[in-house]
C-alpha positions in Angstrom: 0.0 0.0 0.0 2.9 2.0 0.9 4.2 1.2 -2.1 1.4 2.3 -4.5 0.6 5.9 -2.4 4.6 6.7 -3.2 4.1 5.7 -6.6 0.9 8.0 -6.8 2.5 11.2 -5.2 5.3 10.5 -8.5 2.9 10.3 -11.4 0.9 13.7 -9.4 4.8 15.6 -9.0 5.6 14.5 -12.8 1.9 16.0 -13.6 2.8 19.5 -11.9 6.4 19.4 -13.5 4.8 19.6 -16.8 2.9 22.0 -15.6 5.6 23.9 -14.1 7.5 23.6 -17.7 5.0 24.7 -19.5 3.7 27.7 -17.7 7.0 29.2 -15.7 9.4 31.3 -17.2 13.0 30.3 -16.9 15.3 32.1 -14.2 17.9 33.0 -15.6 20.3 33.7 -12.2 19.7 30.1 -11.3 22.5 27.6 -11.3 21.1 23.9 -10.1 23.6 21.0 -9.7 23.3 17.2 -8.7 26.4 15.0 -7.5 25.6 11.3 -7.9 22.3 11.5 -8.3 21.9 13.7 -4.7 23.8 11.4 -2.7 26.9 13.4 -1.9 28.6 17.0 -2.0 31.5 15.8 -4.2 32.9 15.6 -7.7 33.0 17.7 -10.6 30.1 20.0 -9.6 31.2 20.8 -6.0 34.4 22.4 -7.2 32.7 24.4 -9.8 29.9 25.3 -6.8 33.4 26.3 -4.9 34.7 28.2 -7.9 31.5 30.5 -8.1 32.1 30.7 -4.0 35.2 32.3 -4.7 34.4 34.5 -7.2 31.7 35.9 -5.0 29.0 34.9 -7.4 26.7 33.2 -5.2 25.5 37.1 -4.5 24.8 37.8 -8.0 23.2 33.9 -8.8 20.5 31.5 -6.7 22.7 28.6 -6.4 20.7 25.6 -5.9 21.7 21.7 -4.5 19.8 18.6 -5.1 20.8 16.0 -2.4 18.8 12.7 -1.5 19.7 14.5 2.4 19.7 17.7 2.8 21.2 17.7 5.7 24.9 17.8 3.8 26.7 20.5 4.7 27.7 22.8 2.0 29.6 26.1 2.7 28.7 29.1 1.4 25.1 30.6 0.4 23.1 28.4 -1.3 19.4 26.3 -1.1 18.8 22.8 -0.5 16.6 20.8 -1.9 15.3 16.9 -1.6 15.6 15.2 -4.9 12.2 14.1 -6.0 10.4 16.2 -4.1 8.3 19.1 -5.5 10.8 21.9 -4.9 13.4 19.9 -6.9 10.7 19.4 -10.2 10.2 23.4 -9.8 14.0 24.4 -9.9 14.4 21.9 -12.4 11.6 24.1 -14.8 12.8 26.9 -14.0 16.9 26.7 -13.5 18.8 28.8 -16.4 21.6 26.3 -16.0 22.1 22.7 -14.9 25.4 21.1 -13.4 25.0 17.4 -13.3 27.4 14.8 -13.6 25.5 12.0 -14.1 22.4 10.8 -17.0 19.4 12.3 -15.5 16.2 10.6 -15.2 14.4 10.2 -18.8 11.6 12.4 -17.7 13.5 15.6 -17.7 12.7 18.1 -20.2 15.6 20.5 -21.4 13.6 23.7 -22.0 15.2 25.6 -24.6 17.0 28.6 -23.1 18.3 25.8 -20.4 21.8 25.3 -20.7 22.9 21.6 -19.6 26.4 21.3 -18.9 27.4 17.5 -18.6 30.3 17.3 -16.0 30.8 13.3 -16.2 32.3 11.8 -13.7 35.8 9.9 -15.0 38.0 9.2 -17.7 36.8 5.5 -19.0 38.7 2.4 -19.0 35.0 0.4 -19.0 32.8 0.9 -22.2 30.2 3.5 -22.1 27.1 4.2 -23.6 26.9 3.5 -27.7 29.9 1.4 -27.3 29.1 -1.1 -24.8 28.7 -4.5 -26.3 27.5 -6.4 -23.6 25.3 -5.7 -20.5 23.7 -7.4 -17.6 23.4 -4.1 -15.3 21.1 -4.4 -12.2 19.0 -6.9 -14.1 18.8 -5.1 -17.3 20.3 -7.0 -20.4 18.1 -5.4 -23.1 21.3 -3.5 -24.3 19.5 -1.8 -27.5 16.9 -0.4 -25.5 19.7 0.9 -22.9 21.7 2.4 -26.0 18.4 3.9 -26.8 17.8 5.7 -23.6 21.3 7.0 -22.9 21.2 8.6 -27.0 18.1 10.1 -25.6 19.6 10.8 -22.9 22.9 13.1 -24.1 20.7 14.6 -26.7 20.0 16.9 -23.9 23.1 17.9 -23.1 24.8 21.0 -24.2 28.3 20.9 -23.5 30.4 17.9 -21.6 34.0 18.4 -20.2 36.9 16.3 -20.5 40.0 15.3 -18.3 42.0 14.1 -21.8 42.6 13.8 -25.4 41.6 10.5 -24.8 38.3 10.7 -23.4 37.2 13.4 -25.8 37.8 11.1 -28.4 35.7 8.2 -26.8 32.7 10.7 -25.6 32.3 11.7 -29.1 31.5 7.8 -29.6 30.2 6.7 -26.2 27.6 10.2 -25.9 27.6 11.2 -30.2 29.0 14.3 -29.4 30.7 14.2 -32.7 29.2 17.6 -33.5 28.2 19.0 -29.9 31.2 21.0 -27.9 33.5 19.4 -25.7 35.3 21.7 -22.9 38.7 19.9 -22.7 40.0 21.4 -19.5 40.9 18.6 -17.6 38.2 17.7 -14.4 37.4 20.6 -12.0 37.2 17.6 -8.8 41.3 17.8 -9.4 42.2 20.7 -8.5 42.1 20.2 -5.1 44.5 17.3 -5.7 47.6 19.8 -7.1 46.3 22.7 -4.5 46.3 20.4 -1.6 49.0 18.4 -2.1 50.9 19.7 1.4 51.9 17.9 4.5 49.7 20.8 6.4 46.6 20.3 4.2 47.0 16.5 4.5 47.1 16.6 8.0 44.7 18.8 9.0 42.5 16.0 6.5 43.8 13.1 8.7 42.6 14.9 11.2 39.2 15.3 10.2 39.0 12.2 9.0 40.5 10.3 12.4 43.2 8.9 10.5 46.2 8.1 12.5 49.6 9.6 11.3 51.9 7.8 12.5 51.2 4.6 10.2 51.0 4.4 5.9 47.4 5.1 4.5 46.6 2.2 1.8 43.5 3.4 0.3 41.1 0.7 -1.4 38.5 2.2 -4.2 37.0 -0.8 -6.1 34.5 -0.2 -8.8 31.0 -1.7 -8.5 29.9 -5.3 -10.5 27.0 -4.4 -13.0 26.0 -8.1 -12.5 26.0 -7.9 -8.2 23.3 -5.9 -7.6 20.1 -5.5 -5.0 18.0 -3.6 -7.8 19.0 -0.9 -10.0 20.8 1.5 -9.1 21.8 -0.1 -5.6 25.0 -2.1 -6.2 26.6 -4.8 -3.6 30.2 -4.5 -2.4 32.4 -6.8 -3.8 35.6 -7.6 -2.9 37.6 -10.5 -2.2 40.4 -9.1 0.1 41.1 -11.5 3.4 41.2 -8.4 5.7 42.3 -11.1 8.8 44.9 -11.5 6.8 45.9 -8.7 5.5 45.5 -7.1 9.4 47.7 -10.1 10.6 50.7 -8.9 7.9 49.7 -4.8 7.2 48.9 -3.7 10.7 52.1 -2.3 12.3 53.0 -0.5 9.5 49.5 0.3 7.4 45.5 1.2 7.9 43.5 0.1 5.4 40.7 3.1 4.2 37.6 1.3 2.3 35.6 3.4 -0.1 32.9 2.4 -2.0 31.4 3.4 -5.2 28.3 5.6 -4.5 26.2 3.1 -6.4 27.1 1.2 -3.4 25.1 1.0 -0.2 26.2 -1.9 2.0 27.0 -0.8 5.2 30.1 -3.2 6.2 30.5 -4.1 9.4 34.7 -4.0 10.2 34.0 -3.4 13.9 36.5 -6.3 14.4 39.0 -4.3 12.1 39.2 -1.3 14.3 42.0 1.3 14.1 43.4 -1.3 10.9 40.2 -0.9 8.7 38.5 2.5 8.0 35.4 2.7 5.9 33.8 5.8 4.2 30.5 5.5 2.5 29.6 7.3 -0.5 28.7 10.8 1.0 32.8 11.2 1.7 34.7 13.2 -1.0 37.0 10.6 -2.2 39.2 13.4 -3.4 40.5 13.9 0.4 41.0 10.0 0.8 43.0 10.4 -1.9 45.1 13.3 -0.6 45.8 11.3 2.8 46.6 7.6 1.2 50.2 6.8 0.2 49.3 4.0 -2.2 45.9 2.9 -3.8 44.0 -0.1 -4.6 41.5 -0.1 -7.3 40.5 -2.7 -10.4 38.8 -1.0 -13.2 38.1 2.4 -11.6 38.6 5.5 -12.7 39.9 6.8 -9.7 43.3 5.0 -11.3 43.3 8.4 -13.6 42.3 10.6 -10.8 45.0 9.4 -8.4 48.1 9.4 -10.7 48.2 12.7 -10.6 49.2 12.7 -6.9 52.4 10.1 -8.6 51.9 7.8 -6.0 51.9 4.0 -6.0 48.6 1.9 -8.0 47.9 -1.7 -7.1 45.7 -3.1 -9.4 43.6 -6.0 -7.5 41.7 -7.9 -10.2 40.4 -11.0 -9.0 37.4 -11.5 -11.5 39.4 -10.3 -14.6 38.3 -12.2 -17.6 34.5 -12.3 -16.3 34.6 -8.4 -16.3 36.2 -7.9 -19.0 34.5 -10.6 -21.0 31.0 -11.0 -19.5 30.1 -7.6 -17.9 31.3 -4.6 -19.5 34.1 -4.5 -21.8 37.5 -1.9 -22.0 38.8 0.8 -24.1 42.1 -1.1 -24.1 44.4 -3.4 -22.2 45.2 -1.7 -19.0 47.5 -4.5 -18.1 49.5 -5.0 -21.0 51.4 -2.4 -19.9 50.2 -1.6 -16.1 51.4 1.7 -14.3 51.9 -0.8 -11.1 51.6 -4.6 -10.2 48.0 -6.2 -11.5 47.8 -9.0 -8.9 44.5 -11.8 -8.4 45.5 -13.4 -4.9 45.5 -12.2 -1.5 49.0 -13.1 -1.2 49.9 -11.4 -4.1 48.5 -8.7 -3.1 50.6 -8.7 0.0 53.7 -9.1 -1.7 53.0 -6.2 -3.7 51.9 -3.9 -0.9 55.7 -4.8 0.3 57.1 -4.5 -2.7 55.6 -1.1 -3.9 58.3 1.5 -2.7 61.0 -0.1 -4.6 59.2 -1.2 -7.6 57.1 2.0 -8.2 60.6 4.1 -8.6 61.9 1.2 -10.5 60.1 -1.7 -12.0 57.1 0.4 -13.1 58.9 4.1 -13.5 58.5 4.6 -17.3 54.9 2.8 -17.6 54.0 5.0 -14.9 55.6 8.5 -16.6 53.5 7.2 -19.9 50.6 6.7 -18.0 50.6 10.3 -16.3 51.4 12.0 -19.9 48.5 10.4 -21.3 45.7 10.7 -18.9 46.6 14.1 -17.1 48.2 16.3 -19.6 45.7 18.9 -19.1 44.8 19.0 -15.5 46.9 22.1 -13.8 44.7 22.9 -11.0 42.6 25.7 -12.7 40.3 23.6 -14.4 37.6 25.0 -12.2 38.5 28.5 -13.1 38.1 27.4 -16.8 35.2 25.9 -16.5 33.2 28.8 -14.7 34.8 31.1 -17.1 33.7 29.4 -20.3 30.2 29.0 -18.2 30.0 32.8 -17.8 30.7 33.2 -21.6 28.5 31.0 -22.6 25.7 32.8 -20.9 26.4 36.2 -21.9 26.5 35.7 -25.2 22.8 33.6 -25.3 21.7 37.0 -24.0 
């Protein structure tokens, strides 16, 4: 019953969005934006939210936040709103510009003075989009019909940004964006990562974040498994790390930080792992566990693309491998032909490689690494916030 009466209040709130679209003028001094489908104050749009902090232009512009709790904190002057509420279908008539970095849901309609700016939210190793060739994602496997609704989808957008040459070339393919504008200016979420790369900044972090200092940070950022899954859109964490294991070996020298992808909402109980295992859930900035880690874990993340900017030690822990790649999603290319650090499937490999990382990193895996680095962050200089609001403002005053 429950059920159905939420259901109800949906179909009346898409009703009086239509409404809203049709009979509301736009406003053109506000600025929406949505992290992760309003589950966190992170990523791409927080630092551009920042950047118009800065600049003092939350006095001139109604800047407005969708969050699933709106309960975040968020500095500065802004609104609040709960996502799928009615406020949230109002601002979303009548916003001059959105900030997403995500596909939206297919019920949105881009009015036509509406400028969309598509943030994304990593460079891609995993197929996107047009390109995918196989699927099974939280049930779905009809992979023409999901093809079909993510061309819908980006028809929407106006403008997408880019941390590479690479990935510009791939969203062209992956979103058609052949002939729509990409804003190459490496990702806005990565500034923080040249600006607070400083023992004072890190520690104040650690601080905040009740890390100890006097032990090595390994930081562990899996992706999630299209195919593990409790519906869609709510992943299960997967792993297959012994953590009694790894505590028995790592613990006098290392604390482990979990974070999970924010499609993921398993709440993991390490209770026996305290002050050796730390877990953040999705609302954490990932950007600061980066800052405070001195090596990272990952599989076929993107935070691999994020984190070598910091040129600091990657393990790659790829346990299920050939499935993924064959079974679930696909690459771009073969990471691991030519790896930027050890690609291990075994617990006990992965031990040997946590031990093994200082020396290998500046040796065994110093020029895969420097190739790695050129490729994938040749544009990202710690202003691509500043770009972004800049070509934002332009953008806007000459649609006047």
């Amino acid at each position: 019953m429950r059920k159905m009466t939420q259901e109800f209040i949906q179909v009346i709130l898409l009703v009086i969005y239509r409404i809203f679209v049709k009979l509301l003028p736009i406003n053109h001094k506000v600025i929406l934006f949505e992290s992760n489908h309003g589950r966190n104050y992170c990523d791409n749009p927080k630092y551009i939210y920042e950047e118009f902090i800065k600049r003092g232009l939350d006095k001139e512009y109604n800047l407005v936040w969708i969050l699933e709790d709106t309960d975040i904190e968020i500095l500065g002057r802004n609104k609040k709103i709960k996502r799928l509420g009615l406020k949230y279908f109002y601002y979303l008539a009548i916003a001059k510009i959105w900030i997403f970095n995500c596909r939206e849901p297919e019920f949105l309609v881009k009015r036509k003075d509406c400028i969309y700016v598509q943030t994304w939210h990593g460079t891609p190793l995993k197929k996107l989009g047009l390109d995918m060739t196989v699927m099974n994602m939280g049930g779905k496997t009809d992979l023409e019909a999901y093809k079909k609704e993510f061309y819908d989808s980006t028809r929407k957008w106006d403008f997408i940004i880019s941390q590479n040459k690479y990935s510009t070339e791939i969203f062209k393919s992956a979103f058609t964006f052949e002939n729509k504008e990409i804003w190459e200016i490496g990702y806005p979420r990565n500034d923080i990562l040249i600006e607070g790369n400083n023992a004072d900044y890190i520690n104040k972090l650690k601080q905040k974040l009740g890390i100890p200092n006097d032990k090595k940070v390994i930081l562990y950022a899996p992706t999630w498994r299209d195919d593990e899954y409790h519906n869609y859109d709510w992943y299960k964490f997967s792993t297959n790390i012994d953590l009694d294991y790894m505590r028995k070996h790592l613990e006098d020298e290392y604390v482990l930080i979990i974070k999970m992808h924010y499609l993921v909402m398993d709440k993991l109980d390490v209770d026996a792992y305290r002050g050796f295992v730390y877990v953040y859930t999705p609302t954490q900035d990932i950007q600061e566990l980066y800052l405070v880690s001195d090596i990272l874990i990952t599989d076929y993340s993107s935070v691999m693309f994020d984190y070598s900017m910091l040129k600091r030690p990657i393990i790659f822990y790829a346990y299920d491998l050939d499935k993924y790649k064959n079974n679930i999603r696909g690459f771009y290319f073969d990471l691991f032909e030519d790896a930027p650090g050890p690609v291990v499937t075994k617990n006990d490999e992965l031990l040997k490689a946590i031990r093994d990382i200082e020396h290998d990193f500046q040796h065994k895996y110093k020029y895969s690494f420097v190739k790695f680095y050129n490729k994938f962050n040749h544009i990202d200089d710690g202003k691509a916030s500043e770009k972004f609001v800049d070509n934002l403002l332009s953008k806007i005053k000459n649609q006047k």
